[in-house]
C-alpha positions in Angstrom: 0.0 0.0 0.0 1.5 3.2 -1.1 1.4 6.3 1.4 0.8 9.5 -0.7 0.9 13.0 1.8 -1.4 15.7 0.3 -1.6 19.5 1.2 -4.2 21.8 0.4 -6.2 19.7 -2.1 -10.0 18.9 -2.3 -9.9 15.5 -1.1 -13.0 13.9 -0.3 -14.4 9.7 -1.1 -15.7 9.4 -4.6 -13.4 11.5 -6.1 -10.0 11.3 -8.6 -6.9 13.3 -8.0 -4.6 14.3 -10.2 -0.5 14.4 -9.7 2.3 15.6 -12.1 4.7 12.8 -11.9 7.7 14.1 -10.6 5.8 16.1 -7.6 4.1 12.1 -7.1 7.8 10.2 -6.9 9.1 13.2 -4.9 6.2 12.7 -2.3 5.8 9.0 -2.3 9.4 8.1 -2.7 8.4 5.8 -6.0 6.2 5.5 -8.6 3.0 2.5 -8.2 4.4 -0.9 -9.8 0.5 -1.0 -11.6 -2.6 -0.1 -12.4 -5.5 -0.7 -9.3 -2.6 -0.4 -6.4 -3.7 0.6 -3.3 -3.6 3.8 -1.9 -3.7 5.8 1.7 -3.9 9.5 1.5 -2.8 11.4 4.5 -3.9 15.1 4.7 -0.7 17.1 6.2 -1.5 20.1 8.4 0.8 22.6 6.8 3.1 22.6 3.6 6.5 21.2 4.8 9.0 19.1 3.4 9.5 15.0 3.6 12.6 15.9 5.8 10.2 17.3 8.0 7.4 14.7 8.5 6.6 13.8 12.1 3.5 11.7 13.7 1.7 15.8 15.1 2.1 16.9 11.0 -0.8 14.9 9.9 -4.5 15.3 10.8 -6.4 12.8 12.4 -8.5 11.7 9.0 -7.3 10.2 6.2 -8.9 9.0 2.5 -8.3 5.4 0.9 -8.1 4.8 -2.8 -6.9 3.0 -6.0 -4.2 4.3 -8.5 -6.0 4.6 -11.6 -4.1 5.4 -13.9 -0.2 6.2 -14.5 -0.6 8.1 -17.6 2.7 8.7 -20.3 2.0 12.2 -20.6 3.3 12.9 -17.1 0.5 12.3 -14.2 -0.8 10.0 -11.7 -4.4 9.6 -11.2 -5.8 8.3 -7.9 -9.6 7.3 -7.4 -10.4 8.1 -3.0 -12.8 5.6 -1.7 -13.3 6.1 2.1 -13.2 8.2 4.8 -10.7 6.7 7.8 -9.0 7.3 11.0 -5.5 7.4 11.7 -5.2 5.2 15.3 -1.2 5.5 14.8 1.5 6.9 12.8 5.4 6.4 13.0 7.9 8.4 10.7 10.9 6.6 11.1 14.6 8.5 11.1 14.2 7.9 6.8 11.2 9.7 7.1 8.8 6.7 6.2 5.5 6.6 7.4 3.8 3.5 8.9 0.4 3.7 9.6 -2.8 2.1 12.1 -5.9 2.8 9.8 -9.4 2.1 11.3 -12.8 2.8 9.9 -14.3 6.0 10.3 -17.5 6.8 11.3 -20.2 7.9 8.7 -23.7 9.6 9.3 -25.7 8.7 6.8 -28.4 11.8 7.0 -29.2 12.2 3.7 -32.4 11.6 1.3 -30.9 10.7 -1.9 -33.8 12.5 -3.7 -33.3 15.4 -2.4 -29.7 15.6 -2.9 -30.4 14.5 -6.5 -32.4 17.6 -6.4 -29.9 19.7 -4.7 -27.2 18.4 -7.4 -29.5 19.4 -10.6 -30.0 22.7 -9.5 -26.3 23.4 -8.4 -25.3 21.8 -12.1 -28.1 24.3 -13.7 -26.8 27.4 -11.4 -23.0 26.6 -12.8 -24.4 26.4 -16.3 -25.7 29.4 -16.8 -22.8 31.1 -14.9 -20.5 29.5 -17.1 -22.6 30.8 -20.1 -21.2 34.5 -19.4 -17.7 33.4 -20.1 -16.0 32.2 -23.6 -15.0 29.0 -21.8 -18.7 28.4 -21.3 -19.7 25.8 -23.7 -16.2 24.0 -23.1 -17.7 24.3 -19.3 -20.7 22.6 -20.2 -19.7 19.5 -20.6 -17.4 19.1 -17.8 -20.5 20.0 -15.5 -22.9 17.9 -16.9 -20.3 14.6 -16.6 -20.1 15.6 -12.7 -22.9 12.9 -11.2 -22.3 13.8 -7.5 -21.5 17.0 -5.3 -18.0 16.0 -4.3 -17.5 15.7 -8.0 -18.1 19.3 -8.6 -16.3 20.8 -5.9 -13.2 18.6 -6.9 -13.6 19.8 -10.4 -13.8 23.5 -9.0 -11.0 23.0 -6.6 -8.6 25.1 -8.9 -10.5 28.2 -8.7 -13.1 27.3 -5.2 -11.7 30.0 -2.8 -11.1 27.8 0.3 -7.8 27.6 2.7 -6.2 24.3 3.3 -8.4 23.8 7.4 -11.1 24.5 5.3 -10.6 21.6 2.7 -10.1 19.7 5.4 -12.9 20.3 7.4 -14.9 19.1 4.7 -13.6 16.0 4.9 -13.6 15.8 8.6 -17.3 16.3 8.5 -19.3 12.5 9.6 -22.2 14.1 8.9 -23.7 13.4 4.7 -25.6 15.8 4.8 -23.8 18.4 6.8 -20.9 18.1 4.4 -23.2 18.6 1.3 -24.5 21.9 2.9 -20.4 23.1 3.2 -19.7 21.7 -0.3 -22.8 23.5 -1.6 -21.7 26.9 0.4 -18.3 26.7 -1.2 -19.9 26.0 -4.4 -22.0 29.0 -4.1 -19.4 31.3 -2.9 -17.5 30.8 -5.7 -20.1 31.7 -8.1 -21.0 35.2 -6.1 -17.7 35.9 -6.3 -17.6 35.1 -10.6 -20.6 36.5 -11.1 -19.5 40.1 -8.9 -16.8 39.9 -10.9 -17.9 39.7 -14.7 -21.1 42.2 -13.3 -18.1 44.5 -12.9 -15.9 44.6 -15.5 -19.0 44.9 -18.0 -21.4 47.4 -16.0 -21.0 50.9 -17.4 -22.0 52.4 -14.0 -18.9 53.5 -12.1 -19.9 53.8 -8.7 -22.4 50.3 -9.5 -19.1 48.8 -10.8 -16.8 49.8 -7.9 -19.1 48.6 -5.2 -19.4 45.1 -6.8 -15.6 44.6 -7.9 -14.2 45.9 -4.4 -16.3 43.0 -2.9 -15.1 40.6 -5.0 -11.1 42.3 -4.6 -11.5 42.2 -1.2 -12.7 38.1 -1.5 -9.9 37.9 -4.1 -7.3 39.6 -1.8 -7.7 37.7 1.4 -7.7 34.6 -0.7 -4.4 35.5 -2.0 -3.4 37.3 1.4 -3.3 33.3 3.3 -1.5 32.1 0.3 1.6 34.8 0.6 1.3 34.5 4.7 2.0 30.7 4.5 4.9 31.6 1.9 6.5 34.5 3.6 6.0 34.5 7.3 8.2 37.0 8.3 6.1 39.9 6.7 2.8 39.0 7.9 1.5 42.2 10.2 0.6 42.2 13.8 -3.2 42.2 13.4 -2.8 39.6 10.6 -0.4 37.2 12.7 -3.4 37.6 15.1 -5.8 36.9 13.1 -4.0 33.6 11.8 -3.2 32.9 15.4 -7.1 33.5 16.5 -8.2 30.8 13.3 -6.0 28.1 14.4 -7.6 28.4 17.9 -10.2 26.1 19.2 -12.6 28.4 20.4 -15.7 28.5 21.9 -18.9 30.0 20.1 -19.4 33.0 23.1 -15.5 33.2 22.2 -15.2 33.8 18.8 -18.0 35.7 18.6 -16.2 38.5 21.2 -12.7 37.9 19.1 -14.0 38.2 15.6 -16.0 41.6 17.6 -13.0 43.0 19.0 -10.6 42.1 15.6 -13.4 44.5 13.1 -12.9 47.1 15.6 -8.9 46.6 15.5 -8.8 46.4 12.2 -10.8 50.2 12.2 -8.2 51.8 14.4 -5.1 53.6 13.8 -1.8 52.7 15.2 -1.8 55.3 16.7 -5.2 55.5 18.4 -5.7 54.8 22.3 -7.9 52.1 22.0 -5.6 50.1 19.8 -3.6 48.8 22.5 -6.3 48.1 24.7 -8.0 46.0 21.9 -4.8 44.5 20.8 -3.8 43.5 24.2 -7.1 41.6 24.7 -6.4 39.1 21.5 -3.0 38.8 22.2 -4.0 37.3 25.7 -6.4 35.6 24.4 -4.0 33.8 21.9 -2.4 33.1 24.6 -4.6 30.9 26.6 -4.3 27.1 26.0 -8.0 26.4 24.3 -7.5 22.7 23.4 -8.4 20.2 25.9 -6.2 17.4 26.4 -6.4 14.1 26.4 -6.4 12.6 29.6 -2.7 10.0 30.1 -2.4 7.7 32.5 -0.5 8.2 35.4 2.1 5.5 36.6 1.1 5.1 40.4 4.8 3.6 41.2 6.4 6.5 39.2 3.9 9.1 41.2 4.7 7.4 44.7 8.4 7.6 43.8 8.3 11.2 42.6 6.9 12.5 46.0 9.2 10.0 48.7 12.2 11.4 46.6 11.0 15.3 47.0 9.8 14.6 50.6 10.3 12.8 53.5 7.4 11.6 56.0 3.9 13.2 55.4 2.6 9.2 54.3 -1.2 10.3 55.1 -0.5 13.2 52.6 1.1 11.4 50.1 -1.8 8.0 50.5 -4.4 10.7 49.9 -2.6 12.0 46.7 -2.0 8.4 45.2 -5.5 7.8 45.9 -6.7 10.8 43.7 -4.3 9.7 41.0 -5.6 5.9 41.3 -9.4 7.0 40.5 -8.6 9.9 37.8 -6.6 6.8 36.0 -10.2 4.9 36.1 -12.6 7.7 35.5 -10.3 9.4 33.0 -11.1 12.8 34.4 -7.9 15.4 34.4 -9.4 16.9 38.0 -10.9 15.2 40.8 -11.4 16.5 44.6 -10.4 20.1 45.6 -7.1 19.3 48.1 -7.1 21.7 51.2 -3.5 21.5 52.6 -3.5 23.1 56.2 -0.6 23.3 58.9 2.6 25.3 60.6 4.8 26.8 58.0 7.4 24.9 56.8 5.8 21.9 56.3 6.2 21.5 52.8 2.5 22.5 52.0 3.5 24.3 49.0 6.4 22.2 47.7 4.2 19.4 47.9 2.1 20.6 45.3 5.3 20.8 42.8 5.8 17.4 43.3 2.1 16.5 43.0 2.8 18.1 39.2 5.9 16.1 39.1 4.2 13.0 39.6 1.6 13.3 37.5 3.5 15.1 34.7 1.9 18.2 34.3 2.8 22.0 34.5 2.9 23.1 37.7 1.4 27.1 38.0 1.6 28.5 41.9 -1.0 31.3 42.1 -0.3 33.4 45.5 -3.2 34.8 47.7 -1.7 36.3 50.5 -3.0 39.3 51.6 -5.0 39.6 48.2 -9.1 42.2 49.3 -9.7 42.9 45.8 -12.1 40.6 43.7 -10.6 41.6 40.2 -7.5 39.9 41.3 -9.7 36.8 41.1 -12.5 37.8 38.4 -9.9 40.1 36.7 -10.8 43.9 35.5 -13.4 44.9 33.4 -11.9 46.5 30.1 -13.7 49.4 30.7 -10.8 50.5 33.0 -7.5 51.6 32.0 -5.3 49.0 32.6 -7.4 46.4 32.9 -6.0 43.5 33.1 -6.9 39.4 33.5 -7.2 37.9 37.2 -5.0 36.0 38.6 -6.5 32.4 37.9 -6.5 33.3 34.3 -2.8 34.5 33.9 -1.7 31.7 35.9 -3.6 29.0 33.1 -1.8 31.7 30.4 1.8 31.0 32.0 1.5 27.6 32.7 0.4 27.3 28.4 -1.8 24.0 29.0 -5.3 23.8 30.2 -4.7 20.9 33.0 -1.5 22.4 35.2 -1.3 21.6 38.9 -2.8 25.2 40.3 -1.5 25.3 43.9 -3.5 28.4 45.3 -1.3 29.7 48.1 -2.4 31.0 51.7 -6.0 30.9 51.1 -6.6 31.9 54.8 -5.0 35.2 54.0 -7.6 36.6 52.0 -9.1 40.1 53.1 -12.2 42.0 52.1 -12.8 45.3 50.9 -15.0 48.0 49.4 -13.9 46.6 45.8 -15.6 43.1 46.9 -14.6 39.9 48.4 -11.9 37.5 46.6 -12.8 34.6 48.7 -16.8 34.4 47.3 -15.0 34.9 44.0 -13.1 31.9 44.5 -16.4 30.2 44.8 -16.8 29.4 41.1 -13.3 28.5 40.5 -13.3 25.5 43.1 -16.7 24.5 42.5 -16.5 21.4 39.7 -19.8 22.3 38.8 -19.2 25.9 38.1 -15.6 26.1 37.1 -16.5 24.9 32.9 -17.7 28.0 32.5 -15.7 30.5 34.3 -16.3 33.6 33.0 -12.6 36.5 33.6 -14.4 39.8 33.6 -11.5 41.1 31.3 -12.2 38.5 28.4 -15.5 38.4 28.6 -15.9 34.8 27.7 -16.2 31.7 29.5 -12.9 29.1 29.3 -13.0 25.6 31.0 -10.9 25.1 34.4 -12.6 21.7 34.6 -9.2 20.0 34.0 -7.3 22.1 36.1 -6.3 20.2 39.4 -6.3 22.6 42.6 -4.6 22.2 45.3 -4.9 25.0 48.3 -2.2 25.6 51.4 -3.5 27.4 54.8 -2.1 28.0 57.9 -5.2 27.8 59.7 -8.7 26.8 59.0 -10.7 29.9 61.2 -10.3 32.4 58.7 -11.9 30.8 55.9 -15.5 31.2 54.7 -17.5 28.3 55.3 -19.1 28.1 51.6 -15.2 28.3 50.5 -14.3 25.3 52.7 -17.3 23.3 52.1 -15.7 23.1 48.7 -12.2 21.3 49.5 -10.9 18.0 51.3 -9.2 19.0 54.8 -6.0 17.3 54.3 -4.0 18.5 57.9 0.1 19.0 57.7 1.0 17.8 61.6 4.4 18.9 61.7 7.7 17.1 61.7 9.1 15.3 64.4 12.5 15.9 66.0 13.5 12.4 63.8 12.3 13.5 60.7 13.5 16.8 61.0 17.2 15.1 60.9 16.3 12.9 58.3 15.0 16.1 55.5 18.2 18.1 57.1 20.7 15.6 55.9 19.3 14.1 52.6 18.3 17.4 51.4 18.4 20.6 53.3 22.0 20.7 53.8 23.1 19.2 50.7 20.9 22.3 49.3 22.9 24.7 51.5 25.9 23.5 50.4 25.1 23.7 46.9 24.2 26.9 47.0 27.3 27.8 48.7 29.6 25.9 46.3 31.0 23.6 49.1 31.8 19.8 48.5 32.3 17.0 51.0 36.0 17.5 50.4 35.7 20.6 52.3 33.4 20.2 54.6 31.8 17.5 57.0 28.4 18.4 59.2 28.7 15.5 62.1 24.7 13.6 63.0 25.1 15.4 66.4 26.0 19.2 65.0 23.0 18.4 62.8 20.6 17.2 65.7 22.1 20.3 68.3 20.5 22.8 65.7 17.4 20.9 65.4 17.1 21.0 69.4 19.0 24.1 70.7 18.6 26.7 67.4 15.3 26.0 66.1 11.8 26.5 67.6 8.9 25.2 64.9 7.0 22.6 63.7 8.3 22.8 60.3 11.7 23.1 59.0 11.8 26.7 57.5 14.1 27.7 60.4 16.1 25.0 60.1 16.8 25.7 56.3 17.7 29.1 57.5 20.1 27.9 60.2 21.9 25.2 58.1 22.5 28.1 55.6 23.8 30.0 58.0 26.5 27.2 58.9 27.2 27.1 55.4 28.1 30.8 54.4 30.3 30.5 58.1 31.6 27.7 57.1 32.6 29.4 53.5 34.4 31.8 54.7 36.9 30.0 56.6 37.1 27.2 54.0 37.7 30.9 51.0 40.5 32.0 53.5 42.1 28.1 53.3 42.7 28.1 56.7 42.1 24.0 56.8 41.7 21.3 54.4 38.4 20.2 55.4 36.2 21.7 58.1 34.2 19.1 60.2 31.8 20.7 62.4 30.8 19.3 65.5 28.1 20.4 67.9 30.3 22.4 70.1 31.4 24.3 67.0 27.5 24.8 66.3 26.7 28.3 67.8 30.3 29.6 67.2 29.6 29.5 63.4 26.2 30.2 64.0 26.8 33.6 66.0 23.2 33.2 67.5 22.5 32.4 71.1 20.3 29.2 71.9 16.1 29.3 71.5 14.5 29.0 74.8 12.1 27.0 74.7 9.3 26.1 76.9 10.6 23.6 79.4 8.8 22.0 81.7 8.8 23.1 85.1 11.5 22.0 87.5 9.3 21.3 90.2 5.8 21.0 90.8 3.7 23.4 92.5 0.1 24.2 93.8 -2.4 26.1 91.2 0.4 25.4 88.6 -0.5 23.5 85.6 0.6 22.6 82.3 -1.7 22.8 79.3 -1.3 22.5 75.5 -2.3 24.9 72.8 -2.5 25.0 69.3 -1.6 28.0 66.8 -1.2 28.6 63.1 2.2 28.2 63.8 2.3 24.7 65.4 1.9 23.7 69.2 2.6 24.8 72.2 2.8 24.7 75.9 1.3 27.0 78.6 1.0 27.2 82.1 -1.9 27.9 84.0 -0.9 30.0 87.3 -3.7 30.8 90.0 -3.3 32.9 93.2 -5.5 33.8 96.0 -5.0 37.1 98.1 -6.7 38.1 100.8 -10.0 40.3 99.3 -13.4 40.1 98.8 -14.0 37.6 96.0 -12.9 39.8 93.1 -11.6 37.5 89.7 -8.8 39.1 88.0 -7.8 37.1 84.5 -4.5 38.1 83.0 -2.4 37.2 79.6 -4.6 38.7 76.8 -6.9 36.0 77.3 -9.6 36.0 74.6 -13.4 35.7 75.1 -13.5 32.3 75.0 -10.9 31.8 77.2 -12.5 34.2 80.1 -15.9 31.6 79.2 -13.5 28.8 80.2 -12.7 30.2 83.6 -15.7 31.4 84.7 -16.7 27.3 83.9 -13.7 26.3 85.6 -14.8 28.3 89.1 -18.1 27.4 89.0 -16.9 23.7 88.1 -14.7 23.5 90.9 -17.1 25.5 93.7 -19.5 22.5 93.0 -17.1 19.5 93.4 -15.7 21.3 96.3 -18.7 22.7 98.2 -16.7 22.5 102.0 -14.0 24.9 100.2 -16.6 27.1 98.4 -16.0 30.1 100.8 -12.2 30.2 99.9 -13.4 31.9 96.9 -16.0 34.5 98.6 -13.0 35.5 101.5 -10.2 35.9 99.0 -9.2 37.1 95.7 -8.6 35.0 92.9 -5.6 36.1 90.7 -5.6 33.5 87.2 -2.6 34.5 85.1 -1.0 32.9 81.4 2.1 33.7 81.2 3.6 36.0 77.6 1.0 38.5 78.3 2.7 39.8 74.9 0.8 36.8 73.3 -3.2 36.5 72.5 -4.6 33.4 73.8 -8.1 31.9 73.2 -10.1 28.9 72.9 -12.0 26.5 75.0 -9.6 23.4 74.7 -7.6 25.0 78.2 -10.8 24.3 80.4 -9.6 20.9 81.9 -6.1 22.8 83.0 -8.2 25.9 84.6 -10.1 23.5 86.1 -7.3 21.1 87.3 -4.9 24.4 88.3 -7.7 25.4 90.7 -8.8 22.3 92.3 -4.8 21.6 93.0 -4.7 25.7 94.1 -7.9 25.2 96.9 -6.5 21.5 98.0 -3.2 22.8 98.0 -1.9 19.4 96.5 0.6 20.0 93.4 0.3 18.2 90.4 3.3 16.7 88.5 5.7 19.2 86.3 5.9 16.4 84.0 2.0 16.4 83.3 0.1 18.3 80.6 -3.3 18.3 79.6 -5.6 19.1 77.2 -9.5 19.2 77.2 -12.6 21.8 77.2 -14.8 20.9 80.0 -18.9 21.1 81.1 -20.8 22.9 83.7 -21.2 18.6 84.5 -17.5 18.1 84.4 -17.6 16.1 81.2 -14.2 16.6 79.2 -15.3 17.1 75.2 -13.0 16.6 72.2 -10.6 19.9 71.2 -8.6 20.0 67.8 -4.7 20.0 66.7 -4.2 16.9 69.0 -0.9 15.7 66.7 0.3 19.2 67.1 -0.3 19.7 70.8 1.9 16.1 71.3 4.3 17.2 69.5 4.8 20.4 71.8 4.7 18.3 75.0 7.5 15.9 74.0 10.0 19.1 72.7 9.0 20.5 76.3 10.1 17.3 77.7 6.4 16.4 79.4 5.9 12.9 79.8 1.9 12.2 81.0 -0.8 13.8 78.8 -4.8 13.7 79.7 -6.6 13.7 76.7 -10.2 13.8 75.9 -11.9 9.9 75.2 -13.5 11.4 71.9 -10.0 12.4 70.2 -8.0 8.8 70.8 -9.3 7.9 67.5 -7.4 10.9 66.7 -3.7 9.1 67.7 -4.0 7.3 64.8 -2.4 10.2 63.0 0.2 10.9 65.8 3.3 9.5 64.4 4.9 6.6 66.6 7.8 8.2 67.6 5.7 11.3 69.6 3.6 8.3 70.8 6.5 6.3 72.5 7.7 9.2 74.3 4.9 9.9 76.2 1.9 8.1 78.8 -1.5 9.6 76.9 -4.5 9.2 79.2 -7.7 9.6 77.4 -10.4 10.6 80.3 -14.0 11.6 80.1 -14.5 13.1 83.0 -12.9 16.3 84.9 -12.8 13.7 88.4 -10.9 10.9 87.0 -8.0 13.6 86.0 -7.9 15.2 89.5 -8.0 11.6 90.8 -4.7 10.3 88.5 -2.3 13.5 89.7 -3.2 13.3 92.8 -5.2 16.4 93.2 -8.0 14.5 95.1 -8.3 10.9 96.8 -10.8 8.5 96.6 
């Protein structure tokens, strides 16, 4: 089966093409061996050479046929046959083509009688046309031999004003009867265009005669305008590179309706006119954005896990919930799926995770930053109404990353502010929502463009500042922190080999010992991620540099006690737990946007008249908890209840500099005063964790991984926790687990009853 590549020719089944022989061998490579030889004739997208021919030059639909004839007066005659696709195609490094043909689909819409109808009238239309011309009764004969419609518009072909996407779409057409209406419009077209033409040259009336033959120039000219862009592309204009741009695009009706809108009114305006920019700006952005969907590929799973343990140590609930989505996009075949929510402390590799999600699944990655963003056009973008308008930030993200499926990590969503010019989060609405997003409409283009493929992924430090319609759209996926372990393990297979990368140092010249590395981690850095640490171990490494530049050693091994030398920064002090115990002195737990915490709950009673005095910018919530708390423990204690009506009660949190608030510090209020009125300390070593009832039950509190984490760095080692959160340990990794004695409890009394505060 011969191969023949065609470009720009009228190719459709039941038709003969012609080739001059030498154009035929150049093509094919050889001449047919005989008569009825079969055929395959591939349609290439633009005219390039054989040396040029790759699988992306061809269109998806191809034409099989017969050689007919192999004529001695210098031409090749082929007879199509059928429409099919092209499943594969391989051009191997001597540019030959193998090919995977299978059927195409045909819609057979048509009513044979009326097409016969159609045909006669088309036939009689072309005959009398044809009568106005010398040619005509040469013309004649031709016509009446044609027996179908392809038939004519092949025989036109020479002279039918149609660009090469336009041939093609003829054939691309399933549909009978759709096809006969193009073929029939391209039929017609080119009679208007005669038929203006002769009415000009032979009407006598100037200004009748100029008004027809400028319409059919100006059909003539852009005719004859495509063929000189695709022969000398270096001279095409600006709007006319548009323009070509703009017809290759796949654009949506509301869309080329608004581009075709805006390119008249270019075309109208001077260079030098204000509102050329403006419009010219909008199609060139628009040219810009990816408008072909694409296919959906299968994702290797073991590739994909391998991808994210290489880029990031730990996080294995993270990464399980990431394989997952990749697992059912490979069976539903959709480019999207759930609306990831990424919360934690920074440092925690939130946003990095979301380059490696791209990684994995092979995709552009696009990182669109929120922070601090109160206007809604940075969202929605600007109408073009305004000067410098301009697209939102969604939209120019999509634009940068070129594809319309990138991995679109929106970054500190929890940052967003309102304003007088609207509110960016209920913008946001449509963009996560899968059933809104296909249609998102930029206010700057004016159009609506498909986001459906585009897989989100959003990063927060904390979950209170987001609208609940916002997070009712997205998957909570919670970043605990890293442990003191893990910590070690990202320091020394990749933060410090970054650090010493960026510093140009090798492990010829310098050696960080496991113990230098794990005395920064304890003594220099104070967070639940590793931010600080990157900091610190950069630090080392410009110190380091400079005595390794001055070549004052060989190799430079740093050991811990060299650590806050090089560092030139005095130890973090941390939190510690209290050296001994004392009455009305407890240890809770907190959680912030930065990790967790310890605190200490300190109560005093002075001599007075039953005044309450709270101190340590406690918030409202907080003041609820102790007012609980006192009326809590005046109930389990009745015989002690005057304590609290003879004296003053003094409740303090120490770093008054620091806002506190929540409920989850009610069991400690309520444990610091029971030991404070029994006068019976509880353990330094103990912490707890818990909001409590007017009945003294303990209910569930939030950030429990977090809060553990904080009571192991402090060195605690007994934590009360509410019954409702141990299904929460799960999540706790087993290294914070080992370290300490968690005690869920239910009730306020069995706490007091384990430290001692009261007997049984």
């Amino acid at each position: 089966m011969m191969i023949v590549p065609v470009y720009n020719m009228v190719t459709l089944p039941d038709t003969n093409i012609y080739f001059p022989t030498e154009r035929f061998e150049e093509i094919v490579g050889s001449m047919p061996k005989e008569d009825d030889e079969k055929a395959t004739i591939l349609i290439l997208k633009e005219d390039i050479s054989k040396e040029k021919f790759q699988a992306e030059s061809f269109y998806p639909i191809a034409l099989t046929g017969i050689v007919k004839e192999v004529s001695s007066e210098g031409y090749v005659l082929i007879h199509l046959q059928k429409r099919v696709n092209v499943d594969e195609i391989c051009v191997d490094g001597e540019h030959n083509i193998a090919l995977t043909l299978s059927k195409a689909p045909v819609k057979e819409d048509t009513d044979p009688e009326f097409e016969e109808e159609r045909l006669k009238k088309l036939k009689a239309e072309l005959e009398k046309f044809s009568s106005n011309f010398q040619w005509g009764k040469m013309a004649k004969n031709y016509i009446q031999h044609w027996n179908c419609l392809e038939e004519v518009l092949a025989g036109l072909s020479p002279w039918i004003l149609l660009d090469a996407s336009e041939k093609y779409a003829l054939l691309e057409q399933e549909s009978k009867l759709k096809r006969a209406e193009l073929m029939e419009r391209a039929v017609r077209d080119f009679i208007e265009v005669g038929t203006i033409k002769n009415r000009a040259e032979n009407d006598q009336n100037k200004e009748y005669q100029d008004s027809y033959k400028e319409k059919a120039i100006r059909r003539q000219i852009e005719y004859l305008q495509k063929e000189l862009d695709e022969m000398h592309p270096e001279n095409i204009s600006d709007i006319r590179e548009l323009e070509l741009k703009l017809s290759k695009l796949k654009l949506n009706d509301a869309a080329k309706k608004e581009t075709q809108k805006v390119l008249k009114r270019l075309k109208q305006e001077g260079n030098n006119s204000p509102e050329y920019g403006l419009l010219y700006n909008y199609l060139d952005f628009v040219v810009g954005l990816p408008w072909a969907k694409k296919r959906y590929k299968k994702i290797d799973l073991d590739k994909a896990e391998g991808y994210l343990d290489a880029e990031h140590f730990g996080l294995k609930k993270v990464k399980d919930r990431i394989i997952q989505q990749v697992a059912v996009m490979n069976l539903t075949k959709k480019q999207s799926g759930s609306i990831l929510l990424f919360v934690g402390a920074p440092g925690t590799g939130k946003t990095s995770i979301g380059q490696s999600i791209a990684k994995a699944m092979g995709r552009e990655y696009v990182r669109v930053s929120l922070g601090g963003v109160r206007d809604e056009a940075d969202i929605r973008g600007h109408r073009r109404t305004y000067i410098g308008a301009m697209a939102g930030r969604i939209m120019d993200g999509i634009k940068k990353s070129g594809v319309s499926n990138p991995v679109m990590v929106l970054d500190e969503v929890d940052k967003l502010s309102r304003s007088y010019n609207g509110d960016p989060a209920s913008a946001l609405l449509e963009v996560l929502d899968p059933e809104q997003n296909a249609t998102f409409t930029d206010h700057y283009m004016n159009v609506p463009f498909d986001l459906s493929d585009v897989f989100f992924v959003c990063t927060a430090n904390t979950l209170e500042t987001i609208p609940r319609p916002l997070l009712n759209r997205m998957e909570v996926i919670r970043f605990s922190g890293y442990t003191a372990t893990d910590k070690f393990e990202i320091a020394k297979k990749h933060l410090l080999k970054k650090a010493m990368e960026k510093t140009n140092i090798t492990a010829k010249n310098m050696e960080v010992t496991d113990d230098a590395i794990r005395k920064i981690i304890s003594d220099f850095t104070m967070e639940a991620g590793v931010r600080g640490l990157k900091k610190r171990l950069d630090a080392l490494c410009r110190a380091a540099a400079v005595k390794i530049a001055r070549g004052n050693q060989e190799k430079l091994v740093i050991r811990p006690e060299d650590v806050q030398e090089l560092l030139d920064a005095k130890p973090i002090r941390h939190d510690k737990a209290l050296e001994e115990k004392k009455p009305g002195v407890v240890t809770g737990l907190a959680w912030t946007a930065a990790g967790g915490d310890i605190l200490f709950i300190e109560t005093l009673l002075t001599k007075g008249s039953g005044k309450i005095q709270v101190t340590g910018q406690l918030g409202d919530v907080m003041k609820e908890s102790v007012q609980i708390a006192i009326s809590l423990v005046k109930s389990m204690f009745p015989d002690k209840a005057e304590i609290f009506e003879k004296n003053d009660l003094h409740i303090h949190v120490p770093e008054g500099a620091v806002p506190k608030d929540g409920p989850s510090a009610g069991i400690t209020l309520t444990t610091a005063l029971s030991s404070l009125i029994t006068d019976q300390a509880v353990s330094a070593k103990v912490a707890m964790t818990g909001e409590v009832t007017l009945r003294g039950v303990v209910t569930p509190i939030g950030g429990l991984p977090e809060k553990l984490m904080a009571a192991v760095r402090a060195g605690i080692e007994t934590v009360f926790i509410p019954k409702d959160n141990e299904d929460d340990l799960k999540d706790v990794a087993d290294e914070v687990k080992s370290q300490l004695k968690i005690i869920p409890v239910s009730e306020v009394k069995e706490v007091l009853l384990q430290t001692g505060v009261i007997i049984e």
